[in-house]
LOFI-31136 format. One line per 4 residues: number of its first residue (from 1); their letters; for each residue y, z, x of N, C-alpha, C. Coordinates in nm, 2 decimals. Layout:
<sites>
NUM> A> Y,Z,X,Y,Z,X,Y,Z,X ~ ...
</sites>
This chain:
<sites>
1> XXXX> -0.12,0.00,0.09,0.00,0.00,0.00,0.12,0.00,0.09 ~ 0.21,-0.07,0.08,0.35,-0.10,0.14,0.43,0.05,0.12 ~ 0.48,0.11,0.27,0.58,0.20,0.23,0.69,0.16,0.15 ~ 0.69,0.30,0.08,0.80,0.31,-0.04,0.92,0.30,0.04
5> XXXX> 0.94,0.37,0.17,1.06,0.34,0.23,1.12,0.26,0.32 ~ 1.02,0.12,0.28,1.07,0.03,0.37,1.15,-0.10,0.33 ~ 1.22,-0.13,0.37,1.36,-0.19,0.34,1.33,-0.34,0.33 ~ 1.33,-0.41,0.27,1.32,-0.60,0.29,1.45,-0.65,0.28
9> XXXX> 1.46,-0.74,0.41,1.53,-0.84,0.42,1.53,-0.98,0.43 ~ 1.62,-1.05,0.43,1.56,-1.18,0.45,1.68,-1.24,0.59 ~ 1.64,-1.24,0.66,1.69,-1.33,0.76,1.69,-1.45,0.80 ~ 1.79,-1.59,0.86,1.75,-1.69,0.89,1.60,-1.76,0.81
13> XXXX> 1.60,-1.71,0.63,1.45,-1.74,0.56,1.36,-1.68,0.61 ~ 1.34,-1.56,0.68,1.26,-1.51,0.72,1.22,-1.37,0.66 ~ 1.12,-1.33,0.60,1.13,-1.23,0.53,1.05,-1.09,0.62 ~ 1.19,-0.97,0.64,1.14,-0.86,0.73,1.15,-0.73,0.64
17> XXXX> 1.06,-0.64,0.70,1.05,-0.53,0.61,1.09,-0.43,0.74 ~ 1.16,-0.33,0.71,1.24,-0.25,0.81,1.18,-0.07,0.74 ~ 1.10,-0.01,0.84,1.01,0.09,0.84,1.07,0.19,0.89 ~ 1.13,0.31,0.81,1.19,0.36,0.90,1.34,0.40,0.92
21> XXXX> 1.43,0.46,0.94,1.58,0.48,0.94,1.66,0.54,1.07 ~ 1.55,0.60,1.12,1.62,0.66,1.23,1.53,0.65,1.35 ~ 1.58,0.63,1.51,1.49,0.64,1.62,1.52,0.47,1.67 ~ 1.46,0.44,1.80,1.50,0.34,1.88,1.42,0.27,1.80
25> XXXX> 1.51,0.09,1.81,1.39,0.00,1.71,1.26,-0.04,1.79 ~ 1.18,-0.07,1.71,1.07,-0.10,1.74,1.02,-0.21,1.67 ~ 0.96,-0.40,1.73,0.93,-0.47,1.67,0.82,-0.44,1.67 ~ 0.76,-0.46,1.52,0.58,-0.49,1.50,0.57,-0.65,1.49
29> XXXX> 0.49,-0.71,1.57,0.49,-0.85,1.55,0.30,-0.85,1.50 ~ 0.28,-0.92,1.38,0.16,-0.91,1.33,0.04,-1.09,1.41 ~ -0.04,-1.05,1.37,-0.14,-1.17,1.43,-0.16,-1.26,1.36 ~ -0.28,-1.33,1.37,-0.34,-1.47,1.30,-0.36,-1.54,1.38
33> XXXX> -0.27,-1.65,1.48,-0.10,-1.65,1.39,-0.12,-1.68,1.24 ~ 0.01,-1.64,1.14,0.01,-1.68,1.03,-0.06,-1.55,0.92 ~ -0.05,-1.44,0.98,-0.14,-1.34,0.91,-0.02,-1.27,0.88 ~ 0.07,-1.34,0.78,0.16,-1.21,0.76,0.15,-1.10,0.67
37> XXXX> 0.23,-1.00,0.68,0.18,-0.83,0.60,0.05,-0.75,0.70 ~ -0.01,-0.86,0.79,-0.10,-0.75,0.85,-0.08,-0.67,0.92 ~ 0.03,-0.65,0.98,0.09,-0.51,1.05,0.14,-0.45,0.99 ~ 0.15,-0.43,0.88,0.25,-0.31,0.79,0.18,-0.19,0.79
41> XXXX> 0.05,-0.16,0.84,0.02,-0.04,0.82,0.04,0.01,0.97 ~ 0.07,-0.05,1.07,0.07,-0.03,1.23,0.21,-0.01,1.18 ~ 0.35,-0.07,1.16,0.44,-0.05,1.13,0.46,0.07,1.07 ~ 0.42,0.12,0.96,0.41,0.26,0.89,0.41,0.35,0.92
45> XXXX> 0.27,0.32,1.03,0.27,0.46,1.15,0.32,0.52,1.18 ~ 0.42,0.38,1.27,0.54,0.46,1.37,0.67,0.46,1.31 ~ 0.65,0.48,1.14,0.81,0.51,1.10,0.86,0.66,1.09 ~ 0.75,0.74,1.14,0.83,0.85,1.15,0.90,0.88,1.30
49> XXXX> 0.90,0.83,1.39,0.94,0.84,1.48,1.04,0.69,1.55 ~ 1.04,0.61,1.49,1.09,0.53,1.50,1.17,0.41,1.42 ~ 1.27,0.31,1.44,1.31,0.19,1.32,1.21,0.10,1.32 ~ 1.08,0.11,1.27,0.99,-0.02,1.28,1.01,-0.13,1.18
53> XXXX> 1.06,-0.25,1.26,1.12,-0.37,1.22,0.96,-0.48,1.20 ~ 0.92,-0.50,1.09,0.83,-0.58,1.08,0.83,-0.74,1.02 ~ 0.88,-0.86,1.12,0.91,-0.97,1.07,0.81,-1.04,1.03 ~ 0.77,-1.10,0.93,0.70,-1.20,0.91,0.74,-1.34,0.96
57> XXXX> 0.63,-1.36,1.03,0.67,-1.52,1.14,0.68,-1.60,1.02 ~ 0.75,-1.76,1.07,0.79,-1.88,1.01,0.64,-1.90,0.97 ~ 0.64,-1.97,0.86,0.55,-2.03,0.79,0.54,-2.21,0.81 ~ 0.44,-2.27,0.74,0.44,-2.40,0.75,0.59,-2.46,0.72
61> XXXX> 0.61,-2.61,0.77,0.71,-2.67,0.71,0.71,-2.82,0.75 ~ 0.83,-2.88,0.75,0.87,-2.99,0.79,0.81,-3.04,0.90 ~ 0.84,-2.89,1.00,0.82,-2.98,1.18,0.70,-2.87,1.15 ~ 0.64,-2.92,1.31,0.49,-2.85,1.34,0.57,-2.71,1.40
65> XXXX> 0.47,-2.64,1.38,0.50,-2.47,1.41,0.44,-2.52,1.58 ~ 0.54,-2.42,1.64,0.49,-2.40,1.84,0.57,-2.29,1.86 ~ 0.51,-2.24,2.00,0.53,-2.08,2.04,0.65,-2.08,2.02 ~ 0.75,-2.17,2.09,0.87,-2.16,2.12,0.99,-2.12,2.01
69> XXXX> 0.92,-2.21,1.88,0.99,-2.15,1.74,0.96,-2.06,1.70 ~ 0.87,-1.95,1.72,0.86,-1.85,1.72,0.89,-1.72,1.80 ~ 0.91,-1.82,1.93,1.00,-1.75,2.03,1.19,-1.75,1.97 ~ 1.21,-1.85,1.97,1.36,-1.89,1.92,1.34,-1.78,1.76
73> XXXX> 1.29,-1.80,1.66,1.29,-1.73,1.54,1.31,-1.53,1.59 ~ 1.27,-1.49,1.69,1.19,-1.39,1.69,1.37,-1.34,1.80 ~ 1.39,-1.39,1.84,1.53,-1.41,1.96,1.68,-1.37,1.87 ~ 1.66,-1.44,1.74,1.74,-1.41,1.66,1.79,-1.34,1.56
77> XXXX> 1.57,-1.28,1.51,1.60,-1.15,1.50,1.60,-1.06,1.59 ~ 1.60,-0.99,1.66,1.63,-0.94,1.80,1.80,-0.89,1.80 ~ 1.85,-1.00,1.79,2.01,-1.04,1.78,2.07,-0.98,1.69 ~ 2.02,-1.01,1.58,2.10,-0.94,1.46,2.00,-0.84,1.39
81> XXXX> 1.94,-0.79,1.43,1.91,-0.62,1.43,1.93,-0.50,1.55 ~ 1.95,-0.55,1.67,1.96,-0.47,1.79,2.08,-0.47,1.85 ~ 2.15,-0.59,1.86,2.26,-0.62,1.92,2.21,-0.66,2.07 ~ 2.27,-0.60,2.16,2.26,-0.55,2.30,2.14,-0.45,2.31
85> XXXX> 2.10,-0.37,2.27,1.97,-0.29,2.25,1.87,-0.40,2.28 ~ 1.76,-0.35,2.37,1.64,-0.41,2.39,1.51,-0.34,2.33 ~ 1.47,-0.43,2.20,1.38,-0.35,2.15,1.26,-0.35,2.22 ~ 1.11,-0.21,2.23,1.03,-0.22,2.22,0.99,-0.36,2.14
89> XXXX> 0.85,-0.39,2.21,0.78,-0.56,2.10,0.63,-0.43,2.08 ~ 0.62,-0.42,1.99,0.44,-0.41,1.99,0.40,-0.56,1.91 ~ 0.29,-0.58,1.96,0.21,-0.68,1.89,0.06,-0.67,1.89 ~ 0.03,-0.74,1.78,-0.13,-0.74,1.71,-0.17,-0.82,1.76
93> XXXX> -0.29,-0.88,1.82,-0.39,-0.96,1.86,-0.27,-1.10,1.88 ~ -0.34,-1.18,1.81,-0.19,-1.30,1.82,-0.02,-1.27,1.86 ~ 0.00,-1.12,1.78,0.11,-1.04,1.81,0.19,-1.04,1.96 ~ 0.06,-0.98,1.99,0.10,-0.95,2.15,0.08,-1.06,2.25
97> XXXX> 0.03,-1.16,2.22,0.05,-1.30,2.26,0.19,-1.30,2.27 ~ 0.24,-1.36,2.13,0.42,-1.34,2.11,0.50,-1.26,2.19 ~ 0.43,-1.15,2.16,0.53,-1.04,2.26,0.56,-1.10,2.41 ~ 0.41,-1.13,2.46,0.44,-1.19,2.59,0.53,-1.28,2.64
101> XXXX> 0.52,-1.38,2.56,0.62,-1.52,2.55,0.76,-1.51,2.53 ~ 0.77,-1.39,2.45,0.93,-1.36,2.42,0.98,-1.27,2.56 ~ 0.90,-1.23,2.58,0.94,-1.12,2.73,0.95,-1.26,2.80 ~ 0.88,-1.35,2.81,0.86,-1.39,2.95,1.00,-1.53,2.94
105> XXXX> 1.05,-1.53,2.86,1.12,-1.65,2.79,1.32,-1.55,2.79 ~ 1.26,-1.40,2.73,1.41,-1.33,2.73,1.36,-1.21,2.80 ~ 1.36,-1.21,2.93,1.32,-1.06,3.00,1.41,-0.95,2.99 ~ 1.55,-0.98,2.95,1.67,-0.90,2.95,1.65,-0.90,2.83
109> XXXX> 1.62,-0.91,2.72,1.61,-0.84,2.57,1.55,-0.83,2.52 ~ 1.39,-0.78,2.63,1.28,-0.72,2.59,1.26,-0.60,2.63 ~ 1.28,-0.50,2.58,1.22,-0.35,2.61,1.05,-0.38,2.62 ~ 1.03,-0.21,2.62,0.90,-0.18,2.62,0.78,-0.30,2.55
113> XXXX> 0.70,-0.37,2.59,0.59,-0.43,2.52,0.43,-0.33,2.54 ~ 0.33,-0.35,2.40,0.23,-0.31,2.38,0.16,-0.39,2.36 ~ 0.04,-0.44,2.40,-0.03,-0.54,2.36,-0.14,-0.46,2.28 ~ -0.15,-0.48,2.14,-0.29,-0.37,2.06,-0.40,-0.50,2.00
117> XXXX> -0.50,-0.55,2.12,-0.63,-0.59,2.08,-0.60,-0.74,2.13 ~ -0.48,-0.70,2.24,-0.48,-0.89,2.23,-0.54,-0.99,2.26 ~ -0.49,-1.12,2.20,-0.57,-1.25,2.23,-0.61,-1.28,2.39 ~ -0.65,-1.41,2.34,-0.74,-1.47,2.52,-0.63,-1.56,2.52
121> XXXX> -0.64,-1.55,2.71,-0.57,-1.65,2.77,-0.63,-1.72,2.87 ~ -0.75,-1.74,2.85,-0.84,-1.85,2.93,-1.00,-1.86,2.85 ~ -1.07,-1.97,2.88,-1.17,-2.05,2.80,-1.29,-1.91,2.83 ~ -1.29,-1.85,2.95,-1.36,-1.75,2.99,-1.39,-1.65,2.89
125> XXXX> -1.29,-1.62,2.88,-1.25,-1.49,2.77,-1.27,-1.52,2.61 ~ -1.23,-1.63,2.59,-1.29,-1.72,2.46,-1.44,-1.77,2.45 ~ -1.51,-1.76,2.56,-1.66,-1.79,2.54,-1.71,-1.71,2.51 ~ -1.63,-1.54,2.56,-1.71,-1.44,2.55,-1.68,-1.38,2.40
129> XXXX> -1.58,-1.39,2.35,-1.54,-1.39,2.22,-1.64,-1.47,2.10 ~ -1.69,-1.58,2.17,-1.74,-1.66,2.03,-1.91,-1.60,2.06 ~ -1.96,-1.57,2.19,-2.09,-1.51,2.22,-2.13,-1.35,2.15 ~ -1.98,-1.29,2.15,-2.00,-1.13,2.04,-2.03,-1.22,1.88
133> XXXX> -1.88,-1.28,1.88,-1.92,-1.30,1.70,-2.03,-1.32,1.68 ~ -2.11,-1.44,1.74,-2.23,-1.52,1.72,-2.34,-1.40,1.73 ~ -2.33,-1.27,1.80,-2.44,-1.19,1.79,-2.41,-1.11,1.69 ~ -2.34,-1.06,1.61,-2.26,-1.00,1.52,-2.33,-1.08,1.39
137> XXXX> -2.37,-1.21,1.41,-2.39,-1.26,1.22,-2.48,-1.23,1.18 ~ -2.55,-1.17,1.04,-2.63,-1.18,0.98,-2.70,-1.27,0.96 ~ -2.83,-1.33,0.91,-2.86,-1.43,0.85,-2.80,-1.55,0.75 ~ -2.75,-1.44,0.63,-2.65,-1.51,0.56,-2.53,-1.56,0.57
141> XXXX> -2.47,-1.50,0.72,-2.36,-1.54,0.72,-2.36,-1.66,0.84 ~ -2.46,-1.64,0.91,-2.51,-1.78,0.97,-2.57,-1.93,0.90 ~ -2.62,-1.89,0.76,-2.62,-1.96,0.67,-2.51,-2.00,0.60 ~ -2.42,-1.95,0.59,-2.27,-1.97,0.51,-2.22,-2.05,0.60
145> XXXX> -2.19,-2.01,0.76,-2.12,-2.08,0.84,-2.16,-2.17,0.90 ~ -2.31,-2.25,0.86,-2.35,-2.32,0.90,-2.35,-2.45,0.80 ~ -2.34,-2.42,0.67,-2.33,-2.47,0.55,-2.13,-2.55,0.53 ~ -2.06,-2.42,0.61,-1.91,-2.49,0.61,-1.90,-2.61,0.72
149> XXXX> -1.96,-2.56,0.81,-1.92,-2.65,0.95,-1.97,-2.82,0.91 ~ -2.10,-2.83,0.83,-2.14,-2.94,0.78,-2.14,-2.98,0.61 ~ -2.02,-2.95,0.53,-1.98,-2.94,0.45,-1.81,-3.02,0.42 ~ -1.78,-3.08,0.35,-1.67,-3.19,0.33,-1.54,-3.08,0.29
153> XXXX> -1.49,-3.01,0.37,-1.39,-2.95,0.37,-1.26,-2.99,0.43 ~ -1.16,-2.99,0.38,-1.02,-3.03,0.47,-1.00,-2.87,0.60 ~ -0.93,-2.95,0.69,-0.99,-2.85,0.80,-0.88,-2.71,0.81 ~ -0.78,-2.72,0.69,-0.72,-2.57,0.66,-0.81,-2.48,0.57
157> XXXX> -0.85,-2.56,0.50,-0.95,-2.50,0.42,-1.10,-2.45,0.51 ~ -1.17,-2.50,0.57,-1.23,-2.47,0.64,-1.23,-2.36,0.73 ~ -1.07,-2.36,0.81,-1.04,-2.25,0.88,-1.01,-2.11,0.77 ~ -0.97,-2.12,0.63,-1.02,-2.04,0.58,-1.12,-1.97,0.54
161> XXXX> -1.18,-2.02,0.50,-1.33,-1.98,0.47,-1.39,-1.93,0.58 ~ -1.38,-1.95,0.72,-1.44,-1.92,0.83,-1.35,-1.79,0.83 ~ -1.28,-1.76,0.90,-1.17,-1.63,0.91,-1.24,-1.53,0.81 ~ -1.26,-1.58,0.62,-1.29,-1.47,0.52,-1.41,-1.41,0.57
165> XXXX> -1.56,-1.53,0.61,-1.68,-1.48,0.64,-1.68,-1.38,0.74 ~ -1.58,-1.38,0.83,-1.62,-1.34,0.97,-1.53,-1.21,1.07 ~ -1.41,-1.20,0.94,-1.33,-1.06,0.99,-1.38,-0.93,0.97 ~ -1.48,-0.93,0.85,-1.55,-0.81,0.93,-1.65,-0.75,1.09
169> XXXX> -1.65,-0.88,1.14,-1.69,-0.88,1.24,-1.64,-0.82,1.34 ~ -1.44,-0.82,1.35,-1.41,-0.76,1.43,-1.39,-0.64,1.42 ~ -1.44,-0.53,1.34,-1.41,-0.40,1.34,-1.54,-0.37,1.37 ~ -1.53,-0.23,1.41,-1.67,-0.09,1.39,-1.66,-0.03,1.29
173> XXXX> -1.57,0.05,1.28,-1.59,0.15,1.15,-1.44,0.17,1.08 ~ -1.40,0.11,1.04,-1.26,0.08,1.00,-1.26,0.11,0.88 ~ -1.13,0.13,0.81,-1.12,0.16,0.68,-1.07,0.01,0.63 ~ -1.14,-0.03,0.49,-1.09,-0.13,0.49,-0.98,-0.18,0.44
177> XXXX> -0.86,-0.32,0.51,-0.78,-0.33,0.46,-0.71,-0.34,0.36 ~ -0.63,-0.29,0.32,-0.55,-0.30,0.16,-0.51,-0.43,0.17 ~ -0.54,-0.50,0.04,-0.47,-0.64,0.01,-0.35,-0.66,0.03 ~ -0.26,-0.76,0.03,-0.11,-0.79,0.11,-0.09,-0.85,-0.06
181> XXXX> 0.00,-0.81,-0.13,0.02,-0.91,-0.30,0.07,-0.99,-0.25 ~ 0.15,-1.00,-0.20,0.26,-1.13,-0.12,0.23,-1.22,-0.01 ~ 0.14,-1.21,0.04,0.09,-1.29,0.15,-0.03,-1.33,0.18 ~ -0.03,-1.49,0.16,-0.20,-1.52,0.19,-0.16,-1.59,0.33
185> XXXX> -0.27,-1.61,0.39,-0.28,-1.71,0.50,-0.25,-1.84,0.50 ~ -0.16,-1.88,0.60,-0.13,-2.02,0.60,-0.19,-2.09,0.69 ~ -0.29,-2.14,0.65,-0.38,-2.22,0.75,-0.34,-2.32,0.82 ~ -0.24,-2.41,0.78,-0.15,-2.51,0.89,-0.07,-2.46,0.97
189> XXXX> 0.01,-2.34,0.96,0.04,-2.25,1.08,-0.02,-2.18,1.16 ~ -0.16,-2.12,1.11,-0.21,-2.10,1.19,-0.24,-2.18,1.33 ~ -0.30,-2.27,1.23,-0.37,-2.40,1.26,-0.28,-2.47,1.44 ~ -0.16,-2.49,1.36,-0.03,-2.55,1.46,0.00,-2.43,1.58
193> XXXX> 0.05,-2.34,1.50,0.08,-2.22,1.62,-0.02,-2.20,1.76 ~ -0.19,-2.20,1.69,-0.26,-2.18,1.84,-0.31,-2.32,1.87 ~ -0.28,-2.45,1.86,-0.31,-2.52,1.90,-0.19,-2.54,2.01 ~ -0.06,-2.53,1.97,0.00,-2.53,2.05,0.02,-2.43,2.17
197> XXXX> -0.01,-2.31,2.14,-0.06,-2.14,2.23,-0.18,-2.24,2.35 ~ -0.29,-2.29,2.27,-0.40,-2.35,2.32,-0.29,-2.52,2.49 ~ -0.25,-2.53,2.39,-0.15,-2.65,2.47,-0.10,-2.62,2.60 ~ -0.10,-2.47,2.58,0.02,-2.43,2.68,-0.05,-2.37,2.82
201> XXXX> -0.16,-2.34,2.72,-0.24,-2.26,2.84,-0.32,-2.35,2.94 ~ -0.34,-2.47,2.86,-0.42,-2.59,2.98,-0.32,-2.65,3.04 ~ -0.17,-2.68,3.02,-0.09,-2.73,3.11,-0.03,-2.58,3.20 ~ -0.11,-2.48,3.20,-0.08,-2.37,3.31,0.06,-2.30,3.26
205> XXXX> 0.11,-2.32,3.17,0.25,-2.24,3.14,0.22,-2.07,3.12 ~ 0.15,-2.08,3.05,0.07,-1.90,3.05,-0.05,-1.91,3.07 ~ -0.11,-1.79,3.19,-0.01,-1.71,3.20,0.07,-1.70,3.30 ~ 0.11,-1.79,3.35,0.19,-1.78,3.44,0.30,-1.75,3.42
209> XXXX> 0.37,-1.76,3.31,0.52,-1.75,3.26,0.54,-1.59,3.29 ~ 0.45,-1.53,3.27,0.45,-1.38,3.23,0.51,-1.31,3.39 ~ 0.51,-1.37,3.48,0.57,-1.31,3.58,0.68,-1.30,3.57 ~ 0.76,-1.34,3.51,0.86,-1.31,3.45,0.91,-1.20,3.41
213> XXXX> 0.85,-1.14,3.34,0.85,-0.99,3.27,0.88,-0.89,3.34 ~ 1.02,-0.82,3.31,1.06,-0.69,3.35,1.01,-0.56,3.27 ~ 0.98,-0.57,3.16,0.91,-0.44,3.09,0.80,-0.39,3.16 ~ 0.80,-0.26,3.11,0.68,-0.21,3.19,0.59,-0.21,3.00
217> XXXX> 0.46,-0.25,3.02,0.35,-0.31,2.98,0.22,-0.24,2.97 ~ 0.18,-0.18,2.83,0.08,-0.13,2.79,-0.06,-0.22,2.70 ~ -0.17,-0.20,2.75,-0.23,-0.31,2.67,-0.32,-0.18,2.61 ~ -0.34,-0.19,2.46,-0.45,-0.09,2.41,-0.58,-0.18,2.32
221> XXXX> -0.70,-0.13,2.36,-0.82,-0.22,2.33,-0.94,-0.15,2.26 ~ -0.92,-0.14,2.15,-1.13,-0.13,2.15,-1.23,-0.14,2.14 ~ -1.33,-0.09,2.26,-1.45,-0.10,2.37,-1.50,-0.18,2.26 ~ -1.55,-0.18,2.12,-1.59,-0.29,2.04,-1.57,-0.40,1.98
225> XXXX> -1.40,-0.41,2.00,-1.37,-0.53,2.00,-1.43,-0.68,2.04 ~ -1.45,-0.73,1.99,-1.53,-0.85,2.04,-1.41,-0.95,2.11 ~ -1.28,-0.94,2.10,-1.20,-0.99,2.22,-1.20,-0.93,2.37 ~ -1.31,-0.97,2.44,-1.33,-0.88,2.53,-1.19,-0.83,2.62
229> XXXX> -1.13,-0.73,2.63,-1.08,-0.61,2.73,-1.03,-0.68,2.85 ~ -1.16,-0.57,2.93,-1.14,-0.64,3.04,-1.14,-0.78,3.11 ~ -1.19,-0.91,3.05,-1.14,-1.01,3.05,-1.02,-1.06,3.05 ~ -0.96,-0.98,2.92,-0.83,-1.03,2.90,-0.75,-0.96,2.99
233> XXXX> -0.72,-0.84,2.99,-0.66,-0.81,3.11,-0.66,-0.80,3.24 ~ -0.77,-0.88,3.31,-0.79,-0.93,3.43,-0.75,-1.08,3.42 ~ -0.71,-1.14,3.34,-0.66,-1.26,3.34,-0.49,-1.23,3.34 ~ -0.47,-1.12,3.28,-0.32,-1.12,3.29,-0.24,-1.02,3.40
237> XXXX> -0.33,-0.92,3.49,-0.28,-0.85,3.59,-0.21,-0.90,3.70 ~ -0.27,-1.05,3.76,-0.23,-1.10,3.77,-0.04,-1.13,3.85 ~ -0.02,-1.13,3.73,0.10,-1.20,3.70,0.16,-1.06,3.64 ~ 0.14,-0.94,3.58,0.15,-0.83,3.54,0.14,-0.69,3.60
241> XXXX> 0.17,-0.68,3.72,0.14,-0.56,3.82,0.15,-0.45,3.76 ~ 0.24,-0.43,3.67,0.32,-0.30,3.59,0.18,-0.26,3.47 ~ 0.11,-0.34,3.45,0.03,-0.35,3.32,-0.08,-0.24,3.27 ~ -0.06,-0.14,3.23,-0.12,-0.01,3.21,-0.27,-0.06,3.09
245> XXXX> -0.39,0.00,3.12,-0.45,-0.05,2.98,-0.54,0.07,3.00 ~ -0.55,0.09,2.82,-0.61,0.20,2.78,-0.73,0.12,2.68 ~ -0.84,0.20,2.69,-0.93,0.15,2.59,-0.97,0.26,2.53 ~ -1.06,0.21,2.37,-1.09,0.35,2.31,-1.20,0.36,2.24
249> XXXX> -1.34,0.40,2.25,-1.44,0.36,2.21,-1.48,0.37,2.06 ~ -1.57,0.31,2.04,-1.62,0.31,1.84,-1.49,0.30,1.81 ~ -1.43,0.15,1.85,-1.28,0.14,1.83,-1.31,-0.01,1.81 ~ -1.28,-0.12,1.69,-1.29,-0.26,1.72,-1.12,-0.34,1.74
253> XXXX> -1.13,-0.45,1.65,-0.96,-0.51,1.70,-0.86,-0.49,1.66 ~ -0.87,-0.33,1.56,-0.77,-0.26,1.47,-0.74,-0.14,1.47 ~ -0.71,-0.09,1.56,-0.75,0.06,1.57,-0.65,0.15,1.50 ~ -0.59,0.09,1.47,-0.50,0.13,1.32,-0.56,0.21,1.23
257> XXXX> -0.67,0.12,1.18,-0.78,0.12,1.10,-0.92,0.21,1.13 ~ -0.95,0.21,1.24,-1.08,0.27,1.31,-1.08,0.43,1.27 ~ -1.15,0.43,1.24,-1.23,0.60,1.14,-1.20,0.71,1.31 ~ -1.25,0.65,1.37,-1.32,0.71,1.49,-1.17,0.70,1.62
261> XXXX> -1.07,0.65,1.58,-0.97,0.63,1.72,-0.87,0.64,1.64 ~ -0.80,0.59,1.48,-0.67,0.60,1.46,-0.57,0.68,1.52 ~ -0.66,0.84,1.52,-0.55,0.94,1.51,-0.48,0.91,1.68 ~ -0.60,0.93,1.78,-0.56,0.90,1.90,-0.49,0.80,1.98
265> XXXX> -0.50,0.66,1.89,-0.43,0.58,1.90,-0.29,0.58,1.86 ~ -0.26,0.67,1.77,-0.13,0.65,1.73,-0.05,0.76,1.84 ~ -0.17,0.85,1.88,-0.08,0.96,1.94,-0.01,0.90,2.09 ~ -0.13,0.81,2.16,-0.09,0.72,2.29,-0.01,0.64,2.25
269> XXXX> -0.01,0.58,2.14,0.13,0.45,2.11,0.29,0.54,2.11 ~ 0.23,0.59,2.03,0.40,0.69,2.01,0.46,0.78,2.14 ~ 0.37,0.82,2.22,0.38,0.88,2.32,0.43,0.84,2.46 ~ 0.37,0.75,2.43,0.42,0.61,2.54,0.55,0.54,2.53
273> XXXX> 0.56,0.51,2.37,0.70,0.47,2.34,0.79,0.54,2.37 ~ 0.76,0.67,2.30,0.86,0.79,2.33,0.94,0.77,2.49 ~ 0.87,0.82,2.57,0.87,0.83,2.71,0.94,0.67,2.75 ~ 0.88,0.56,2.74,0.96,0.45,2.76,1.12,0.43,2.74
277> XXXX> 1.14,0.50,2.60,1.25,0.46,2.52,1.34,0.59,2.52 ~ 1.32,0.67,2.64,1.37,0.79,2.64,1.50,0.79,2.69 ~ 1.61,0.83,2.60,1.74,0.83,2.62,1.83,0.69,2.56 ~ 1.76,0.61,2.50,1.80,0.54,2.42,1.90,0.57,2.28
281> XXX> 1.97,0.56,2.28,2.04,0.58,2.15,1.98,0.58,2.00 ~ 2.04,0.63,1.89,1.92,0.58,1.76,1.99,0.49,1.71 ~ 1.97,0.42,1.66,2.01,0.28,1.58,2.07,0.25,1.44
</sites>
């Protein structure tokens, strides 16, 4: 259920829900891409201690969705919620993708970043990703997904159906998600956003870009997640010296949600923020 105290706006067409009233801001950037409302309960979290600003990314349109309009969209809110203030970015799986790109693109008007369960940035880390799910399926649901793949579906549609079968896959023991009334999945943004993420990463732009980054850099992961961990953040150390990572067991790609790590997770997020964003003004 959506906090009762959280504020909607609409920016530049962009529709943001603002968590929160007092304390340094804090962006929740949610995953997919294209999964908007799915951070509202990570947002919620940290509204007692913080302004958690939750934007819902650009949707399909005219032109094709690419990081960079989401970089540019995400720059301007930034602008006209913070001023000069450098917010914290937390981001969700796809999230913290973004987060990276906007750090590495505006390193002067990125505070603190958190990466919670993030995506892959090389084919490595993606093989090992599709090798958990694939051990994770039931019979039925290897029958379902074997039935779509060879099945006359348009390929947004398809990428639906696939996502519905198979998101329970990425948790352990999660509570399960509250429905979003206002937001379904937009599968051509999806679609567009990681093909172009995908684009970027074979012509070498990330992660290389990320050296860039002046924030100091928390990545939180958990050990069940089927986005493997250590992969991913051995792919981005790299280029990320500063890069702290915590992991949390009987924890999957939500630990928001995780029966077994919520409470702990929120206590290292906020704790961490705290300390980062210490002496900051409130907003």
């Amino acid at each position: 259920m959506v906090d009762d105290a959280a504020r909607v706006e609409n920016v530049a067409g962009l529709r943001v829900r603002v968590h929160g009233a007092h304390g340094p801001p804090v962006f929740v950037l949610h995953g997919g891409p294209a999964a908007a409302g799915e951070a509202e309960p990570l947002a919620r979290g940290l509204a007692d201690r913080f302004r958690a600003i939750e934007p819902w990314q650009r949707g399909s349109g005219a032109e094709p969705l690419t990081v960079a309009r989401h970089v540019a969209d995400l720059r301007e809110l930034v602008a006209t919620f913070c001023g000069a203030t450098r917010p914290a970015l937390v981001g969700e799986s796809w999230g913290a993708m973004l987060a990276l790109a906007y750090a590495a693109a505006h390193p002067r008007s990125a505070g603190p970043l958190v990466l919670v369960g993030c995506g892959t940035f090389d084919e490595g880390a993606r093989a090992k990703l599709r090798e958990t799910l694939a051990a994770r399926l039931d019979a039925g649901q290897r029958d379902a997904l074997a039935r779509l793949e060879t099945g006359s579906f348009a390929e947004e549609r398809r990428l639906a159906l696939r996502l519905e079968l198979t998101r329970g896959l990425l948790d352990c023991d999660a509570e399960p998600a509250a429905p979003e009334p206002s937001a379904a999945l937009d599968a051509r943004a999806h679609l567009e956003t990681w093909n172009d993420m995908l684009r970027l990463q074979r012509e070498g732009v990330y992660p290389a870009a990320f050296a860039a980054i002046q924030s100091p850099v928390l990545m939180l992961h958990g050990a069940e997640d089927p986005h493997p961990g250590p992969l991913i953040h051995a792919s981005l150390a790299p280029q990320l010296p500063q890069l702290e990572y915590r992991e949390f067991p009987r924890c999957g790609h939500n630990p928001w949600r995780e029966r077994a790590a919520r409470a702990q997770f929120f206590v290292v997020l906020k704790e961490w923020l705290t300390r980062r964003l210490a002496g900051r003004a409130e907003m």
